[in-house]
PyMOL Python script that loads the backbone (N, CA, C, O; Angstrom):
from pymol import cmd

cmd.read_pdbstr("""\
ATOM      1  N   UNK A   1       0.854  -1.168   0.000  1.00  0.00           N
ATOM      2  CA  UNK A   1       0.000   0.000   0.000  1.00  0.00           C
ATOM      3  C   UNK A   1       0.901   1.232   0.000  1.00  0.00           C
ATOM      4  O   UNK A   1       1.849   1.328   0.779  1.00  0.00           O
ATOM      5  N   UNK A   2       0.630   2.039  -0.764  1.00  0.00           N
ATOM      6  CA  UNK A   2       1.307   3.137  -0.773  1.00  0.00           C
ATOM      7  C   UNK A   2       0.540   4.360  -0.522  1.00  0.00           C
ATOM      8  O   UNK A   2      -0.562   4.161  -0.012  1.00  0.00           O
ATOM      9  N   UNK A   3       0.917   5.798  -0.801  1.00  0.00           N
ATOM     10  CA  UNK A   3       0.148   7.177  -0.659  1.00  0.00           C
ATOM     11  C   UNK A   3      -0.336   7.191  -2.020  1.00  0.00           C
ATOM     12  O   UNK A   3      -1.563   7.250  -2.084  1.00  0.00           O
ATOM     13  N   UNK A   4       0.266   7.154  -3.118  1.00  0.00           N
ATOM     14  CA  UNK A   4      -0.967   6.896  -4.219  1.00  0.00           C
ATOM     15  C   UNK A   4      -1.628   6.356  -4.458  1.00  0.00           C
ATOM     16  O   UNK A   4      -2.481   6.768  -5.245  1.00  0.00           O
ATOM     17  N   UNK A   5      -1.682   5.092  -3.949  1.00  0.00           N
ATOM     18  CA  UNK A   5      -3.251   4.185  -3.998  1.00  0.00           C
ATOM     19  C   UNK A   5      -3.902   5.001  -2.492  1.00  0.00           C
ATOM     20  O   UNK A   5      -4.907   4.396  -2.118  1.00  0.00           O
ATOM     21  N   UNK A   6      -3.571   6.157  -1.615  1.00  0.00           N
ATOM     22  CA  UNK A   6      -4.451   6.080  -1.226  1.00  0.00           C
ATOM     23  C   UNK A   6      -4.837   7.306  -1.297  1.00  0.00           C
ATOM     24  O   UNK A   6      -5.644   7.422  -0.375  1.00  0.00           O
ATOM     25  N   UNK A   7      -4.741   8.393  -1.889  1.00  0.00           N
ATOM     26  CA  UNK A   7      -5.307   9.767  -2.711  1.00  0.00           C
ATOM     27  C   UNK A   7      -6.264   8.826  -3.482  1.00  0.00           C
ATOM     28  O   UNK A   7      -7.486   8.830  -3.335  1.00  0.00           O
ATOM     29  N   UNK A   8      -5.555   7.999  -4.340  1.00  0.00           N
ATOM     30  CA  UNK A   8      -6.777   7.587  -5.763  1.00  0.00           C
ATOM     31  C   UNK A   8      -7.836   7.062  -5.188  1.00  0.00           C
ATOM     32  O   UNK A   8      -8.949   7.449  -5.543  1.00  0.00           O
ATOM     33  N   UNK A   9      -7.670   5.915  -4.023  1.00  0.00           N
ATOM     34  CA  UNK A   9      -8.892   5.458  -3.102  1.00  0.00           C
ATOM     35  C   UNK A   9      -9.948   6.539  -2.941  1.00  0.00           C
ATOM     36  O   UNK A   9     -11.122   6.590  -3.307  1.00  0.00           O
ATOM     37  N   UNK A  10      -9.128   7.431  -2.248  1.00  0.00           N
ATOM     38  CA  UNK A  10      -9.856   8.653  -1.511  1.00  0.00           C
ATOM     39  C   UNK A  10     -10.793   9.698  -2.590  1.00  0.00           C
ATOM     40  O   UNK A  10     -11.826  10.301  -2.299  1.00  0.00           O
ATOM     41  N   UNK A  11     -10.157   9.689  -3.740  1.00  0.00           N
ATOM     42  CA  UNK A  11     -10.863  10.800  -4.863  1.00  0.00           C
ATOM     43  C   UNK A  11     -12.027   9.881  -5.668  1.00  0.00           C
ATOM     44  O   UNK A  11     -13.081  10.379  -6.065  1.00  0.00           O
ATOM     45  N   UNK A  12     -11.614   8.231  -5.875  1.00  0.00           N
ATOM     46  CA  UNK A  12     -12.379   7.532  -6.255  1.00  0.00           C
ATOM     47  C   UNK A  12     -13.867   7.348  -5.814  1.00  0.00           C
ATOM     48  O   UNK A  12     -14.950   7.323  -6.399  1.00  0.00           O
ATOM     49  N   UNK A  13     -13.209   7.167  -3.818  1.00  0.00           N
ATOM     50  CA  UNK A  13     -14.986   7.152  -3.142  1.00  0.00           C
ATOM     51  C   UNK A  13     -15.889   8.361  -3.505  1.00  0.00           C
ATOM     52  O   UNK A  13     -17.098   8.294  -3.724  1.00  0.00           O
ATOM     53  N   UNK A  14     -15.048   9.576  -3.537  1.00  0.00           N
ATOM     54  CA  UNK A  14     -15.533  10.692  -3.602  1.00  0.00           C
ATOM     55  C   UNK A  14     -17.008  10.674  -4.702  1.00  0.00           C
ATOM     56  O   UNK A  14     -18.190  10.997  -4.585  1.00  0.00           O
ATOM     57  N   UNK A  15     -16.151  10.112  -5.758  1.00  0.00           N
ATOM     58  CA  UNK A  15     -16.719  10.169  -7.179  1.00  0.00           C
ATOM     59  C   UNK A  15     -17.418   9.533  -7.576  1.00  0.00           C
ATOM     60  O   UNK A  15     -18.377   9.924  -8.241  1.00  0.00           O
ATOM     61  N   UNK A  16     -17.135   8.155  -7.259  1.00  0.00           N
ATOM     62  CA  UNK A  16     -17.460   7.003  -7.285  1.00  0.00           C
ATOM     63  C   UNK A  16     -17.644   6.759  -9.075  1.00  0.00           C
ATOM     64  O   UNK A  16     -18.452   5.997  -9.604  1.00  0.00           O
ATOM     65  N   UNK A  17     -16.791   7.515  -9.669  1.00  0.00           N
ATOM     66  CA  UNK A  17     -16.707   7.188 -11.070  1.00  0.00           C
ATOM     67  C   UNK A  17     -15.309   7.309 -11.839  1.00  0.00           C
ATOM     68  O   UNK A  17     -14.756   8.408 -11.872  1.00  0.00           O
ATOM     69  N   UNK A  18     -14.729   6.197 -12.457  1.00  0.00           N
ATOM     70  CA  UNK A  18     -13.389   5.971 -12.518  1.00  0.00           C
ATOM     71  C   UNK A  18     -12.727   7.151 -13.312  1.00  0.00           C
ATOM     72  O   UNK A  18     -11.744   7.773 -12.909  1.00  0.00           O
ATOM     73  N   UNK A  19     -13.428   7.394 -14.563  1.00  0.00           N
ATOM     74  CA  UNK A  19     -13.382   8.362 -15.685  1.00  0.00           C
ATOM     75  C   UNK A  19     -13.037   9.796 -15.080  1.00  0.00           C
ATOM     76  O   UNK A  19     -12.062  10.430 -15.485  1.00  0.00           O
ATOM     77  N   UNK A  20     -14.049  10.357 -13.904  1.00  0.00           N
ATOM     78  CA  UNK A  20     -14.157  11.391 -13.551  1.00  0.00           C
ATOM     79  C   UNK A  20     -12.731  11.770 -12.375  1.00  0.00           C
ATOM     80  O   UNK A  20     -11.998  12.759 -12.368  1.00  0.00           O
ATOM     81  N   UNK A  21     -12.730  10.840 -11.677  1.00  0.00           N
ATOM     82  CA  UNK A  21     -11.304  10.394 -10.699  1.00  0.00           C
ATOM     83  C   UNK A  21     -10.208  10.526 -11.387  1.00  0.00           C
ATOM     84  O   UNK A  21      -9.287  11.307 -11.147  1.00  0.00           O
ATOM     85  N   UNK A  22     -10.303   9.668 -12.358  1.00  0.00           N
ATOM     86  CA  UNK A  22      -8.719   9.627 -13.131  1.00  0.00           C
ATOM     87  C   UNK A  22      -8.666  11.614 -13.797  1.00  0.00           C
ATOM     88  O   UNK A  22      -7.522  12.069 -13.773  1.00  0.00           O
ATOM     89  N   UNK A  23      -9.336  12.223 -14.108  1.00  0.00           N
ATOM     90  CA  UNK A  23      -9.346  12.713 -14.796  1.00  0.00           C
ATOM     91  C   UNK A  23      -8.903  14.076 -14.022  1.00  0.00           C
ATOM     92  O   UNK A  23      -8.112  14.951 -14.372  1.00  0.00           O
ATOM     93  N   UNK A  24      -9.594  13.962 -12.994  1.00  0.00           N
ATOM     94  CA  UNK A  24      -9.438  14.958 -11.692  1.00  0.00           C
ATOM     95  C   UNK A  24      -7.826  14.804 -11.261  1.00  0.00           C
ATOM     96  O   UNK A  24      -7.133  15.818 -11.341  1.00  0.00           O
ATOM     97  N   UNK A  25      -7.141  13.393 -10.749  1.00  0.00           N
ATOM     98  CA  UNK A  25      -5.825  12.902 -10.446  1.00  0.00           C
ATOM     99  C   UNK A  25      -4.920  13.398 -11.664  1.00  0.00           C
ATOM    100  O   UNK A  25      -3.783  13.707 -11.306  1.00  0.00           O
ATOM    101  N   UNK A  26      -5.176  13.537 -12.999  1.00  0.00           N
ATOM    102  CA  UNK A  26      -4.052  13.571 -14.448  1.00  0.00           C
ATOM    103  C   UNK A  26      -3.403  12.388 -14.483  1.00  0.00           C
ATOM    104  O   UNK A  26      -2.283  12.202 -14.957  1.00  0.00           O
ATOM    105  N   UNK A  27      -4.402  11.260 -13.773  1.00  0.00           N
ATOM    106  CA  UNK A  27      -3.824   9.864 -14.848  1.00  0.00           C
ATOM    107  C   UNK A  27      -4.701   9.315 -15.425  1.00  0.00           C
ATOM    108  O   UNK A  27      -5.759   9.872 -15.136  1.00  0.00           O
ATOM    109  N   UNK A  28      -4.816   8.667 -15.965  1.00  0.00           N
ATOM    110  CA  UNK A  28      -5.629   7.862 -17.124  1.00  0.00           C
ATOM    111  C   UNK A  28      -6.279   6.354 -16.583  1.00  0.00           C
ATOM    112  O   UNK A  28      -5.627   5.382 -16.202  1.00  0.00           O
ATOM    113  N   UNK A  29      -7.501   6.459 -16.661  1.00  0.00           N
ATOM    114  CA  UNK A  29      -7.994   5.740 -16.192  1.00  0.00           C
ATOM    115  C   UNK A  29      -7.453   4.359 -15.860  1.00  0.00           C
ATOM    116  O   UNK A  29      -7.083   4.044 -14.729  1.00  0.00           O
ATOM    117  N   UNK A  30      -7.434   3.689 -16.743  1.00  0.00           N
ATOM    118  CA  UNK A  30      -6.620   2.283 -16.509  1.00  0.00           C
ATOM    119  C   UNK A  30      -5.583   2.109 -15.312  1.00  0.00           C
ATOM    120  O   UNK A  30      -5.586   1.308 -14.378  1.00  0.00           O
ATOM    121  N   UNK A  31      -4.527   3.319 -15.717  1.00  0.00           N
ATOM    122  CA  UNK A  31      -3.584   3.473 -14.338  1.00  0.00           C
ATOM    123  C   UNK A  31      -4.162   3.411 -12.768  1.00  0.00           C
ATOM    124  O   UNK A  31      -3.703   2.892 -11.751  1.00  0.00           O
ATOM    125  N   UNK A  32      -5.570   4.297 -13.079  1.00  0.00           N
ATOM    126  CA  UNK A  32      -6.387   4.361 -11.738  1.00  0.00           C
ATOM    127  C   UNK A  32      -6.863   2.692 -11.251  1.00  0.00           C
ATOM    128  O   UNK A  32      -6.626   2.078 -10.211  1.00  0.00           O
ATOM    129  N   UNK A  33      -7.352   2.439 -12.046  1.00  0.00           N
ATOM    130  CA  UNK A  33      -7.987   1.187 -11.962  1.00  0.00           C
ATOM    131  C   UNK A  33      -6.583  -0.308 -11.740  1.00  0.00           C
ATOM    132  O   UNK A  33      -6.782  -1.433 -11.282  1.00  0.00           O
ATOM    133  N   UNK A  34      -5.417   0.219 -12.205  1.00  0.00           N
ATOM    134  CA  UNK A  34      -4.840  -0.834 -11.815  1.00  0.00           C
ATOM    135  C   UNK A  34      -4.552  -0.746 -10.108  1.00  0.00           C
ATOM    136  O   UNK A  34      -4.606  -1.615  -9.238  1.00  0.00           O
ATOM    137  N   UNK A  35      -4.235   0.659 -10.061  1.00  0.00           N
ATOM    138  CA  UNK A  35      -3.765   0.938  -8.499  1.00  0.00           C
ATOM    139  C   UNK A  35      -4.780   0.210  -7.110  1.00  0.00           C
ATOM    140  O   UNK A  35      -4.434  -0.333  -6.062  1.00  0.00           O
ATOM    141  N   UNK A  36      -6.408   0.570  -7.819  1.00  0.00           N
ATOM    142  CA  UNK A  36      -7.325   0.179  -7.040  1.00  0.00           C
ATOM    143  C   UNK A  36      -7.539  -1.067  -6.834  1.00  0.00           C
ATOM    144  O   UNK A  36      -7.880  -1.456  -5.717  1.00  0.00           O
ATOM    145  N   UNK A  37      -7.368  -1.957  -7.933  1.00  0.00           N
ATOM    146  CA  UNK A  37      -7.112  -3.552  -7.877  1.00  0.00           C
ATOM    147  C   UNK A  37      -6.006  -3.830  -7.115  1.00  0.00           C
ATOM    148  O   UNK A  37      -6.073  -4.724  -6.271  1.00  0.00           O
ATOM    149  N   UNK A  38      -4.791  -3.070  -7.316  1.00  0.00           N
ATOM    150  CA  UNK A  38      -3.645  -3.640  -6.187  1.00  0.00           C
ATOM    151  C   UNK A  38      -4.054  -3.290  -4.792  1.00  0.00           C
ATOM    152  O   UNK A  38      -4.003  -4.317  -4.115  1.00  0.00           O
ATOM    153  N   UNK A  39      -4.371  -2.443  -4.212  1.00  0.00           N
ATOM    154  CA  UNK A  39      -5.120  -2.437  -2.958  1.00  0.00           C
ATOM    155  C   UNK A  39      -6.026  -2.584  -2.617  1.00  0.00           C
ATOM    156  O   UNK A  39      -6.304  -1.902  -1.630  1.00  0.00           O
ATOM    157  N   UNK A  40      -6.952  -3.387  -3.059  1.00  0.00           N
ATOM    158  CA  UNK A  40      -8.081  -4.823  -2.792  1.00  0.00           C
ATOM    159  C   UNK A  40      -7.433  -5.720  -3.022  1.00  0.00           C
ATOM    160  O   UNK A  40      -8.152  -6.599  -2.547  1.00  0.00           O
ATOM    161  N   UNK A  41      -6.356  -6.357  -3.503  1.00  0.00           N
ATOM    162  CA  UNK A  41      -5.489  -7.367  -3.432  1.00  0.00           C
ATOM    163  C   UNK A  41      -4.835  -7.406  -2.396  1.00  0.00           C
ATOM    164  O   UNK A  41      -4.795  -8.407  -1.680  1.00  0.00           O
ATOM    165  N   UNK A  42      -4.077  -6.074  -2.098  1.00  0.00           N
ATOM    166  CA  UNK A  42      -3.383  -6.512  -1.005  1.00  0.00           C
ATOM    167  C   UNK A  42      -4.183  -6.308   0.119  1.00  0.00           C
ATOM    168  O   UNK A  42      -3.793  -7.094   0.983  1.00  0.00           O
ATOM    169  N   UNK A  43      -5.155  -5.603   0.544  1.00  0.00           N
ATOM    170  CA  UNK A  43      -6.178  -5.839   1.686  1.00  0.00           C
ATOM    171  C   UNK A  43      -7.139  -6.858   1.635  1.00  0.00           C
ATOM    172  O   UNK A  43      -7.972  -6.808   2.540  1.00  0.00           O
ATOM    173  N   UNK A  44      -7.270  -7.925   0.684  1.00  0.00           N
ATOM    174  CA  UNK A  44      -7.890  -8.990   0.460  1.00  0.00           C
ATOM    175  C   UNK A  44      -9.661  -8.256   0.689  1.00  0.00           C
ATOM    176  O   UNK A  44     -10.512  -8.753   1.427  1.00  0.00           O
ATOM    177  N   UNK A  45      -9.821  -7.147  -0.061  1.00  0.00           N
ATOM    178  CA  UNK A  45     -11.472  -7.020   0.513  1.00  0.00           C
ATOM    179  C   UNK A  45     -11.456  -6.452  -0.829  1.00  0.00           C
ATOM    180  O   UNK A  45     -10.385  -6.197  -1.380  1.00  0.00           O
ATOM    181  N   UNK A  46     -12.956  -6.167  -1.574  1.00  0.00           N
ATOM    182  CA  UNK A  46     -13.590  -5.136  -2.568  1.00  0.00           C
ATOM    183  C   UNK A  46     -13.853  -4.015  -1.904  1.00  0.00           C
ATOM    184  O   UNK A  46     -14.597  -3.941  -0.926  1.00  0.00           O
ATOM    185  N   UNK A  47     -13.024  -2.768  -2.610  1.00  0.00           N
ATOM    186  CA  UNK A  47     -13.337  -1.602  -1.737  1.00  0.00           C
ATOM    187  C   UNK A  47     -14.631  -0.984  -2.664  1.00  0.00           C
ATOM    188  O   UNK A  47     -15.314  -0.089  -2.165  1.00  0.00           O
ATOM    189  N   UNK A  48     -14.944  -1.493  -4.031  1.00  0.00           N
ATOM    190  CA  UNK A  48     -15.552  -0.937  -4.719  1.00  0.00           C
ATOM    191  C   UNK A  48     -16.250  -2.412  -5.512  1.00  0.00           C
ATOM    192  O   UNK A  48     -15.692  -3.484  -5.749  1.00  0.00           O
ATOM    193  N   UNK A  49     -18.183  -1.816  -5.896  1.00  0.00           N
ATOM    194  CA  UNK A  49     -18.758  -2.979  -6.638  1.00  0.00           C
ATOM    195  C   UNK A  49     -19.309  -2.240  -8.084  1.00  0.00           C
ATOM    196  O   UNK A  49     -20.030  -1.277  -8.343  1.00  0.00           O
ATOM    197  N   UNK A  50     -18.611  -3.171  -8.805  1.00  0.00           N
ATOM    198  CA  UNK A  50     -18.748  -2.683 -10.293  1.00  0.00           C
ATOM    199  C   UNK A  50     -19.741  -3.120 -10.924  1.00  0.00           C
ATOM    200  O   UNK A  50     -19.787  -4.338 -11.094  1.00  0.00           O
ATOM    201  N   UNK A  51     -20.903  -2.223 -11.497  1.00  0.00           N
ATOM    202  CA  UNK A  51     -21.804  -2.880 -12.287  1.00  0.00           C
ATOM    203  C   UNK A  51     -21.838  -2.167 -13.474  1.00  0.00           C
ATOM    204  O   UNK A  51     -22.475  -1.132 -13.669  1.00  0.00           O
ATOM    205  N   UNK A  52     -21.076  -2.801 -14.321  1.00  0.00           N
ATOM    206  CA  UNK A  52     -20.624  -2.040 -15.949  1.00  0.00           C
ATOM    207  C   UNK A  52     -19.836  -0.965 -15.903  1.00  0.00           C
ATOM    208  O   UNK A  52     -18.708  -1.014 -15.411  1.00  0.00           O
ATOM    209  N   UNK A  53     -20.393   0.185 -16.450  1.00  0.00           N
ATOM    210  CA  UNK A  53     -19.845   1.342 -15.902  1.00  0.00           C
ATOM    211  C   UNK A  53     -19.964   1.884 -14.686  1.00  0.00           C
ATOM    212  O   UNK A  53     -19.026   2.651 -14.468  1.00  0.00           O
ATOM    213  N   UNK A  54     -20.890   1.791 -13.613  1.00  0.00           N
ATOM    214  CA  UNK A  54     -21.179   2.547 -12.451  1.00  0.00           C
ATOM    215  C   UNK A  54     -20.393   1.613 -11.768  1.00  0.00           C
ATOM    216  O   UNK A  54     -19.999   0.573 -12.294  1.00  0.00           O
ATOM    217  N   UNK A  55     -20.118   1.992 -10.455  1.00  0.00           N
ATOM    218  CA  UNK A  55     -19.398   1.686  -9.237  1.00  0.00           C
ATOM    219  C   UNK A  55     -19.937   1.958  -8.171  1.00  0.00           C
ATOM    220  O   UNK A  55     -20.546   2.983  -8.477  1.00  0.00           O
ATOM    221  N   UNK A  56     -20.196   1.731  -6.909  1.00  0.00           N
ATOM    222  CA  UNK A  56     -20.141   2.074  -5.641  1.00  0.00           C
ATOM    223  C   UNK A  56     -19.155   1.680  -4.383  1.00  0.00           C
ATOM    224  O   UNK A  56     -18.173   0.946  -4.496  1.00  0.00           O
ATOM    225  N   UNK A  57     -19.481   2.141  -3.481  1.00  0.00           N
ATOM    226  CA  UNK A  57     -18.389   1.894  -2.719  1.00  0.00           C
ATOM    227  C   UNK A  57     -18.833   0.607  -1.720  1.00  0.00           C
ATOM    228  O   UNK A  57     -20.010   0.602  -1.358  1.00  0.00           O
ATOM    229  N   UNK A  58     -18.147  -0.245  -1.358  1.00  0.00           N
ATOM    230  CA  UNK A  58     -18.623  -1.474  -0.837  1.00  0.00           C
ATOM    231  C   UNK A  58     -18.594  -0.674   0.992  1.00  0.00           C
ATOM    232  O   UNK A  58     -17.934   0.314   1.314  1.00  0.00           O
ATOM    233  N   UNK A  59     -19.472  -1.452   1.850  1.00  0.00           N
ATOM    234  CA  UNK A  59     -19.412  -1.404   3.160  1.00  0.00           C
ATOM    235  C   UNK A  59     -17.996  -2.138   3.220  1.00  0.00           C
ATOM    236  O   UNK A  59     -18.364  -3.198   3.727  1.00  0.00           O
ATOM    237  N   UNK A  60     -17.017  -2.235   3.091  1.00  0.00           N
ATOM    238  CA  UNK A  60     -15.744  -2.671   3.860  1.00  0.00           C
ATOM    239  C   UNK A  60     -15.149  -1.281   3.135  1.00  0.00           C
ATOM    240  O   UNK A  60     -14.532  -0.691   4.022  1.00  0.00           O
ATOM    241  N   UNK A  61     -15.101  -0.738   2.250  1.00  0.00           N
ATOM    242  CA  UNK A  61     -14.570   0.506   1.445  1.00  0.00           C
ATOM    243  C   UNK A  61     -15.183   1.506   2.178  1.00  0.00           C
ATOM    244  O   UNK A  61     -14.389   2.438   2.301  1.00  0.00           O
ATOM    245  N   UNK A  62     -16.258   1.733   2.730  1.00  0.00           N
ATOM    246  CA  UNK A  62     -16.829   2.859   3.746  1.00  0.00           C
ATOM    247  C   UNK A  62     -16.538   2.653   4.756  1.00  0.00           C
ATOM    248  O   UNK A  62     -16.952   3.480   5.567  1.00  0.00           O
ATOM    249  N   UNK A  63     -15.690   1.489   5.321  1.00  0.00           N
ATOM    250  CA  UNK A  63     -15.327   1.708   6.574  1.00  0.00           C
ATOM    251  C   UNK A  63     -13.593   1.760   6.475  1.00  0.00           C
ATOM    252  O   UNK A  63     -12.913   2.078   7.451  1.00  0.00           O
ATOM    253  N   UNK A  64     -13.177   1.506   5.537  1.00  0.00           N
ATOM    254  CA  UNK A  64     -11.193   1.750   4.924  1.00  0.00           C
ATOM    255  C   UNK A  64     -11.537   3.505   5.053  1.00  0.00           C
ATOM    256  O   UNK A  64     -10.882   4.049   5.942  1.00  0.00           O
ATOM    257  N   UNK A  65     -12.290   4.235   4.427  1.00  0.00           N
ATOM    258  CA  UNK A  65     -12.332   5.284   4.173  1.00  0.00           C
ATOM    259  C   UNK A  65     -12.052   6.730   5.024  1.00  0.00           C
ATOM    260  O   UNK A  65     -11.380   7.752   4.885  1.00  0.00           O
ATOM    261  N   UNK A  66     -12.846   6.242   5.830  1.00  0.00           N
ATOM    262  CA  UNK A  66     -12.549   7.623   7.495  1.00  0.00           C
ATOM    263  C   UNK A  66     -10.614   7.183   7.668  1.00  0.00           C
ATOM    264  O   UNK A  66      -9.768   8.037   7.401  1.00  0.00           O
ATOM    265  N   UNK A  67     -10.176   5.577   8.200  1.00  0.00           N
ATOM    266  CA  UNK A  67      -8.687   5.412   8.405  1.00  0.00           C
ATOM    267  C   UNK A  67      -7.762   6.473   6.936  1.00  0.00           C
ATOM    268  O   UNK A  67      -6.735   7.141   7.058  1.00  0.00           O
ATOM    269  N   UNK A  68      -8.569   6.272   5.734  1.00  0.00           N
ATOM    270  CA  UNK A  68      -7.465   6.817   4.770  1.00  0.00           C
ATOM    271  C   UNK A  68      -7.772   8.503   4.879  1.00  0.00           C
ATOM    272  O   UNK A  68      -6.935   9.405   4.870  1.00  0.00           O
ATOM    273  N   UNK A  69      -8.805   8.580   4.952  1.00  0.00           N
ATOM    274  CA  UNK A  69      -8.925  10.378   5.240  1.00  0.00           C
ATOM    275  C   UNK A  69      -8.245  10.599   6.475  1.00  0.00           C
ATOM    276  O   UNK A  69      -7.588  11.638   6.408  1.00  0.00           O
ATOM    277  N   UNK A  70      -8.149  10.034   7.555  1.00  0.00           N
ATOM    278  CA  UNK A  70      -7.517  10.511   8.718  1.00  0.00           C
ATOM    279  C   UNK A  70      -5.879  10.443   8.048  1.00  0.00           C
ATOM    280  O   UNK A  70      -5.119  11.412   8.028  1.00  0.00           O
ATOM    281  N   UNK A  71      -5.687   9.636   7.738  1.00  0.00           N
ATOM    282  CA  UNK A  71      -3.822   8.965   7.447  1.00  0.00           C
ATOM    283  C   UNK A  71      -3.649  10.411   6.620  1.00  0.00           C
ATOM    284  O   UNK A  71      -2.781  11.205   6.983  1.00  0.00           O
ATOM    285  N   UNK A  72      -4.499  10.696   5.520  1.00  0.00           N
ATOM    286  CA  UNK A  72      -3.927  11.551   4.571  1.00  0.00           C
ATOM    287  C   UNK A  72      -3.844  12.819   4.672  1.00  0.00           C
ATOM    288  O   UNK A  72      -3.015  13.510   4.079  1.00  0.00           O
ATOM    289  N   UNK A  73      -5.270  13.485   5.939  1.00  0.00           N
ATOM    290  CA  UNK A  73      -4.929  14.308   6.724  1.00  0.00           C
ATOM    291  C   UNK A  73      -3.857  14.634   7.163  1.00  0.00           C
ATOM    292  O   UNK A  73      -3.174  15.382   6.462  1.00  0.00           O
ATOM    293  N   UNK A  74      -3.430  14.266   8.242  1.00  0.00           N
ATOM    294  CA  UNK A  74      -1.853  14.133   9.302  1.00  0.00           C
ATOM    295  C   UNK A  74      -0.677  14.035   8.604  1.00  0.00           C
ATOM    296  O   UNK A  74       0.461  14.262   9.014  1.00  0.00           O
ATOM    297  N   UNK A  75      -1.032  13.687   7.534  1.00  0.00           N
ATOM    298  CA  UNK A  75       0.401  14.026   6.482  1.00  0.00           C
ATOM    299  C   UNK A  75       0.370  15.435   5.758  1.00  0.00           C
ATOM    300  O   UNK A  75       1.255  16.144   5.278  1.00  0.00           O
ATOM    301  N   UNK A  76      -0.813  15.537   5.858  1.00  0.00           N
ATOM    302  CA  UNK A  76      -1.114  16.938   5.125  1.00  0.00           C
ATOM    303  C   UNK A  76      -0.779  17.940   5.867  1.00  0.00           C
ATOM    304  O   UNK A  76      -0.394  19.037   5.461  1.00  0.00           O
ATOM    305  N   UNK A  77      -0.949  17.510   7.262  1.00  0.00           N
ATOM    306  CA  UNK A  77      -0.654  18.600   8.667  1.00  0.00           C
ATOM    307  C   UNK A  77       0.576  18.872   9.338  1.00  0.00           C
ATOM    308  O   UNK A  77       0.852  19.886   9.980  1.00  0.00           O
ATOM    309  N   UNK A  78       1.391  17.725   9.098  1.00  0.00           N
ATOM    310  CA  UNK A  78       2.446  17.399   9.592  1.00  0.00           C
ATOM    311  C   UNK A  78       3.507  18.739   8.872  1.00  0.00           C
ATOM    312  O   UNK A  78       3.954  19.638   9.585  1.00  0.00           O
ATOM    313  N   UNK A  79       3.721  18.673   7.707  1.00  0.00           N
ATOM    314  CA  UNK A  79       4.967  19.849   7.349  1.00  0.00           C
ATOM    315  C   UNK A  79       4.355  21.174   8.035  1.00  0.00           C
ATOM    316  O   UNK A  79       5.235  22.031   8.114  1.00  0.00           O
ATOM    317  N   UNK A  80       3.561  21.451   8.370  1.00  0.00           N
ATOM    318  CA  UNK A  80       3.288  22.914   8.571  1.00  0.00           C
ATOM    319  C   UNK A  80       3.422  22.582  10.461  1.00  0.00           C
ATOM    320  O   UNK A  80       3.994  23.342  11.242  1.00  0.00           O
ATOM    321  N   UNK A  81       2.942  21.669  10.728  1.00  0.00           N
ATOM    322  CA  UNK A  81       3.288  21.548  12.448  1.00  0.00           C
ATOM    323  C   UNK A  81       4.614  21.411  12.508  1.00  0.00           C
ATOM    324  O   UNK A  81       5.090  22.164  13.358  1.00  0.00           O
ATOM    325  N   UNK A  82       5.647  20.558  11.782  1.00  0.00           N
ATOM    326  CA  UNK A  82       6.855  20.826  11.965  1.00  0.00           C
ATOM    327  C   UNK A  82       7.726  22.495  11.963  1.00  0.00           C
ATOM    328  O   UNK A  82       8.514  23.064  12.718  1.00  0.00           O
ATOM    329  N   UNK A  83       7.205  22.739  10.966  1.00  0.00           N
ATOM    330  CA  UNK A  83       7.892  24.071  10.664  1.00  0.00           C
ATOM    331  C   UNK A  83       7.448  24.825  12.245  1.00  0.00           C
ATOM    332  O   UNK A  83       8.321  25.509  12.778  1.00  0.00           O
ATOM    333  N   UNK A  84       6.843  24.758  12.562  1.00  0.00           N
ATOM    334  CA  UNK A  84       6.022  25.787  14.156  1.00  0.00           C
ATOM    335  C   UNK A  84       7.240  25.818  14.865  1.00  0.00           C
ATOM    336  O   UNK A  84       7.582  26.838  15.463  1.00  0.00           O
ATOM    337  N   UNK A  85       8.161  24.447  14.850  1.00  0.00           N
ATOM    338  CA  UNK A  85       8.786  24.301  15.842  1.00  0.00           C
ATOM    339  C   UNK A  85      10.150  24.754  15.755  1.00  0.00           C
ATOM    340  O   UNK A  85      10.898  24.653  16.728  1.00  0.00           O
TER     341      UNK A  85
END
""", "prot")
cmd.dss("prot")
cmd.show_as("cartoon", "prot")
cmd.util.cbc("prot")
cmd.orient("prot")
């Protein structure tokens, strides 16, 4: 798991549409979609249920979601709390 699978997680739930995510991020869909498959692989869960084109976010993906907004927060917070000091 890395910090880019977990922005793309995070912009994905948002959207809940791959096209619109990738497009928002400046990568190309496929790229999005591989990242998101590697982290349901490596968390062994569906964070997302695909029916054709639409998507939603699975109840195990709404509950990954608050942990990755908090994680991505505190990184976001962290250079400017350092500098204070």
């Amino acid at each position: 798991m890395n910090l880019k699978q977990l922005y793309y997680f995070k912009r994905l739930a948002e959207t809940e549409h791959y096209t619109e995510a990738a497009s928002s991020l400046f990568i190309t869909q496929p790229s999005l979609s591989h990242a998101i498959s590697e982290l349901e692989k490596e968390l062994g869960v569906a964070l997302f249920a695909r029916q054709g084109r639409n998507i939603k976010i699975t109840q195990n993906g709404k509950r990954f979601l608050p942990y990755v907004e908090d994680a991505l927060a505190s990184l976001e917070k962290w250079p400017h709390d350092v500098a204070k000091k």
